[in-house]
C-alpha positions as CSV (number, residue, x, y, z in Angstrom):
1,X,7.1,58.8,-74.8
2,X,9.1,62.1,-76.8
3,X,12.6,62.6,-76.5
4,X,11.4,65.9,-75.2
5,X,9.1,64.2,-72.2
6,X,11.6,61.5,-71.4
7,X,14.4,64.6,-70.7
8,X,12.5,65.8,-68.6
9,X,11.4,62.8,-66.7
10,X,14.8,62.0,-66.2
11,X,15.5,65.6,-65.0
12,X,12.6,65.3,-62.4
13,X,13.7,61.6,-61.3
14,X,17.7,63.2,-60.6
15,X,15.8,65.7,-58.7
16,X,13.7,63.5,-56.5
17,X,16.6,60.5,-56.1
18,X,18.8,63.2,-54.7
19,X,16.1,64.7,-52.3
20,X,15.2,61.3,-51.2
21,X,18.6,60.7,-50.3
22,X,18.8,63.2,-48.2
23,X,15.7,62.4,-46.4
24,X,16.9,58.9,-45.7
25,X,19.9,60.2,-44.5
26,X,17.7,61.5,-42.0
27,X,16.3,58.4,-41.0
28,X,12.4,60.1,-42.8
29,X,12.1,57.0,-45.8
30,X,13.4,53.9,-44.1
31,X,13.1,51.2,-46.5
32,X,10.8,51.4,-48.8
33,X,8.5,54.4,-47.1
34,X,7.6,57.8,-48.5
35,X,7.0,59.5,-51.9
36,X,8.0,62.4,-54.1
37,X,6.6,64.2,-56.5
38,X,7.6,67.0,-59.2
39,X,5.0,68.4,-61.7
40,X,5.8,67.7,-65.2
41,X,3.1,69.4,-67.2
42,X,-0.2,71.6,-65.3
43,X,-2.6,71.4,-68.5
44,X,-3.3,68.4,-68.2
45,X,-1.9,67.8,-65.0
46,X,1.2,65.1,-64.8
47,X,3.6,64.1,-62.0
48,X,6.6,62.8,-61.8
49,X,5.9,60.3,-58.7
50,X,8.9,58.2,-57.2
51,X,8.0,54.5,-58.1
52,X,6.0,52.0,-55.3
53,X,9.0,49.5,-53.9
54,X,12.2,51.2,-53.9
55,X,14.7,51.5,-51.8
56,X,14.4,55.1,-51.3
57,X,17.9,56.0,-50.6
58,X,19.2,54.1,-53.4
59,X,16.8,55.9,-56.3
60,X,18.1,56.7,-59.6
61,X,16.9,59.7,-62.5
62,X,14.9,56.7,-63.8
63,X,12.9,55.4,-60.9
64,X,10.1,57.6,-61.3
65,X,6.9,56.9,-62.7
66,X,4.4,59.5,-64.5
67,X,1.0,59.8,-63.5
68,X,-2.2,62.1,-64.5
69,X,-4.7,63.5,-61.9
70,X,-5.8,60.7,-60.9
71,X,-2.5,59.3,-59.9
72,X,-2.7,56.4,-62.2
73,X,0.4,55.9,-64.7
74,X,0.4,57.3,-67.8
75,X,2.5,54.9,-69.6
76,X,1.4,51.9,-70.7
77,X,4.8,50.8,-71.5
78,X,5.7,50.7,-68.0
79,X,4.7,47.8,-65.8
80,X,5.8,49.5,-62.7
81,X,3.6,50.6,-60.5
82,X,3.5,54.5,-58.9
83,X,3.1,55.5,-55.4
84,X,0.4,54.2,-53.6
85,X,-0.4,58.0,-52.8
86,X,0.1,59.4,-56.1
87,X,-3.4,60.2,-56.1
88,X,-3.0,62.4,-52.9
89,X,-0.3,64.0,-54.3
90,X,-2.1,64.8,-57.7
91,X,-4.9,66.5,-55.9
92,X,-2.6,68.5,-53.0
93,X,-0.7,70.4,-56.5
94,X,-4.1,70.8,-58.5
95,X,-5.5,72.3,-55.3
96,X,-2.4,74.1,-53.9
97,X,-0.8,75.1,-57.0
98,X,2.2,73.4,-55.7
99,X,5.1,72.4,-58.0
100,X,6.4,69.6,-55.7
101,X,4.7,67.5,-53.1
102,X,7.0,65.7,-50.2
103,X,5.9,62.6,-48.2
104,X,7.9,61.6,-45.7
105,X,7.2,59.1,-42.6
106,X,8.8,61.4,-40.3
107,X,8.7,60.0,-36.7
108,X,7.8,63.2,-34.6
109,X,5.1,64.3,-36.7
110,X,3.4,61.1,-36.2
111,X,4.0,61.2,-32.0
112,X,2.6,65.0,-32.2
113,X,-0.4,63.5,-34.5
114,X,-1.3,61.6,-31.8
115,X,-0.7,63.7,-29.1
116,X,-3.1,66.4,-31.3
117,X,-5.2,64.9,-33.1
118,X,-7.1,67.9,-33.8
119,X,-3.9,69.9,-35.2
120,X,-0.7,70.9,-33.9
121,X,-0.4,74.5,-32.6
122,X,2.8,76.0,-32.8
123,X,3.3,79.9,-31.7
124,X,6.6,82.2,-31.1
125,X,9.3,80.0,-32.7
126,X,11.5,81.7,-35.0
127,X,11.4,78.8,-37.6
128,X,7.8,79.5,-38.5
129,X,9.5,82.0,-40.7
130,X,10.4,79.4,-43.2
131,X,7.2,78.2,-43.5
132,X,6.3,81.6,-44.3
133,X,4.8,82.9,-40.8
134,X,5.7,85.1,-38.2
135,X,7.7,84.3,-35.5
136,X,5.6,86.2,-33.0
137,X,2.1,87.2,-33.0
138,X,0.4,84.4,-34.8
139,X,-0.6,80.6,-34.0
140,X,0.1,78.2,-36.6
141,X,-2.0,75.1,-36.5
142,X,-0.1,71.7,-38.7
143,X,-3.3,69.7,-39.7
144,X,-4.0,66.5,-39.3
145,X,-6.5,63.9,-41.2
146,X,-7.0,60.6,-40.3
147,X,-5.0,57.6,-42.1
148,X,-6.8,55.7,-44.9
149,X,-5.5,53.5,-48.0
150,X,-8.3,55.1,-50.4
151,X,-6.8,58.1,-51.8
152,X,-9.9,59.6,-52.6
153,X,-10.9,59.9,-48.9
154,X,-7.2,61.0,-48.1
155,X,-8.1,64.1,-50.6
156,X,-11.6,64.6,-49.5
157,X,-10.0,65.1,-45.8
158,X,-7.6,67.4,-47.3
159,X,-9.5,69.6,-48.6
160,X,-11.7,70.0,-45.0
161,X,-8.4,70.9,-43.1
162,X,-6.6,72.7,-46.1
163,X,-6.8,77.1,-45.6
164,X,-5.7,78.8,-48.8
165,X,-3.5,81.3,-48.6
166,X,-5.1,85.6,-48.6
167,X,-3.7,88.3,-48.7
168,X,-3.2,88.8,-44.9
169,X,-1.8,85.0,-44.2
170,X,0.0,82.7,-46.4
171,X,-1.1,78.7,-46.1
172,X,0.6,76.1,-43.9
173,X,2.3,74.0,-46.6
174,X,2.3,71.1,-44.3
175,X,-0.4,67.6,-43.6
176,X,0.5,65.0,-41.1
177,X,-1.4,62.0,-41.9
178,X,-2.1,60.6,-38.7
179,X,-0.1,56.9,-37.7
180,X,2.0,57.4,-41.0
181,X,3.3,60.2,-42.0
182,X,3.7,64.6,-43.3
183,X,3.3,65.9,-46.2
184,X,4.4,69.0,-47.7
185,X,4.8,71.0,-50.7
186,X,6.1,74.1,-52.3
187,X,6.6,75.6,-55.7
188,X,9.3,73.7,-56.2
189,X,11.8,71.2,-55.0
190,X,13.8,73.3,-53.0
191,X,10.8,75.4,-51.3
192,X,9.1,71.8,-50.6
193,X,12.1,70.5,-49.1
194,X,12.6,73.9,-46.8
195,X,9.1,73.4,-46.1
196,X,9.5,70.0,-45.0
197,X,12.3,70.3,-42.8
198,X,11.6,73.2,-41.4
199,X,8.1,71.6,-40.4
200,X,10.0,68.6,-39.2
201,X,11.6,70.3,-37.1
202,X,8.9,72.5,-35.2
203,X,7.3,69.4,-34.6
204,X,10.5,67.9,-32.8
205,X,10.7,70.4,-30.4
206,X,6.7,70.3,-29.9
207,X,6.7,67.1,-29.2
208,X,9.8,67.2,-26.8
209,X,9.1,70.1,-25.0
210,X,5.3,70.3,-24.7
């Protein structure tokens, strides 16, 4: 690996070791669950994945592994393994565009995954705002796709329930994966991690009001 490329794995794994932090703190990677991702490189496509096995609230800038489209590492030099969905999160930024892909085994959006399996509708709530949708006037329907440990499934369900963004309405940045877990993603760090909690949240107060 460069100089060059190793800076900026490092930079990435500060990024992601201080995001999953946070979501620990919230109670959303207990143990060892959940994943993060930064994009490296689009041409060809590389990730920065948070490696399989870790403690996620004790991460450091160098527990991150890279990975190609496939979501296989890309070093042979390193025995760790990546993410067991690093291969999810490889397709959702080649198809999205996205920057940054979050997973996180929140709680609520599991319960409201199997309350609605079909997708969760969420209407007139000021916080769909910082998902990028109107408060009023418009139903946003959360995705779900059913759980399964080949990645390659996972992002042939994706791309059934995924709706690009037009000019008229933006896309829902957010996946629950139903019995495990949300995903979502943004152009960056910060704009996944808004994403994410914001998401979190509207599915909290689904869940406990409807």
């Amino acid at each position: 690996m460069s100089a060059l490329s190793t800076a900026r794995t490092l930079e990435a794994g500060a990024i992601l070791a201080a995001e999953a932090a946070r979501f620990s703190g919230y109670g959303w990677m207990r143990g060892t669950s959940g994943n993060l991702s930064l994009v490296i490189d689009r041409d060809p496509l590389v990730l920065a994945v948070t490696a399989s096995g870790l403690d996620k609230s004790e991460l450091t800038e160098a527990d991150v592994v890279l990975v190609g489209p496939d979501g296989r590492g890309l070093d042979a030099d390193d025995p760790r393994p990546p993410s067991a969905e690093a291969g999810l999160h490889a397709h959702i930024a080649a198809r999205t565009g996205a920057g940054a892909v979050f997973h996180v085994h929140a709680l609520d959006a599991v319960v409201a995954a199997h309350r609605w399996p079909d997708g969760v509708e969420i209407s007139d709530m000021e916080m769909l705002k910082g998902i990028g949708h109107r408060a009023h006037d418009e139903t946003v329907v959360i995705p779900v796709i059913a759980n399964d440990q080949d990645m390659a499934v996972e992002a042939a369900r994706f791309d059934e329930v995924y709706v690009p963004a037009t000019a008229d309405v933006p896309e829902v940045p957010v996946m629950i994966v139903a019995t495990h877990g949300m995903y979502a993603w943004g152009e960056d760090a910060a704009a996944a991690r808004r994403h994410l909690e914001i998401a979190e949240w509207l599915l909290r107060f689904t869940v406990a009001t409807r």
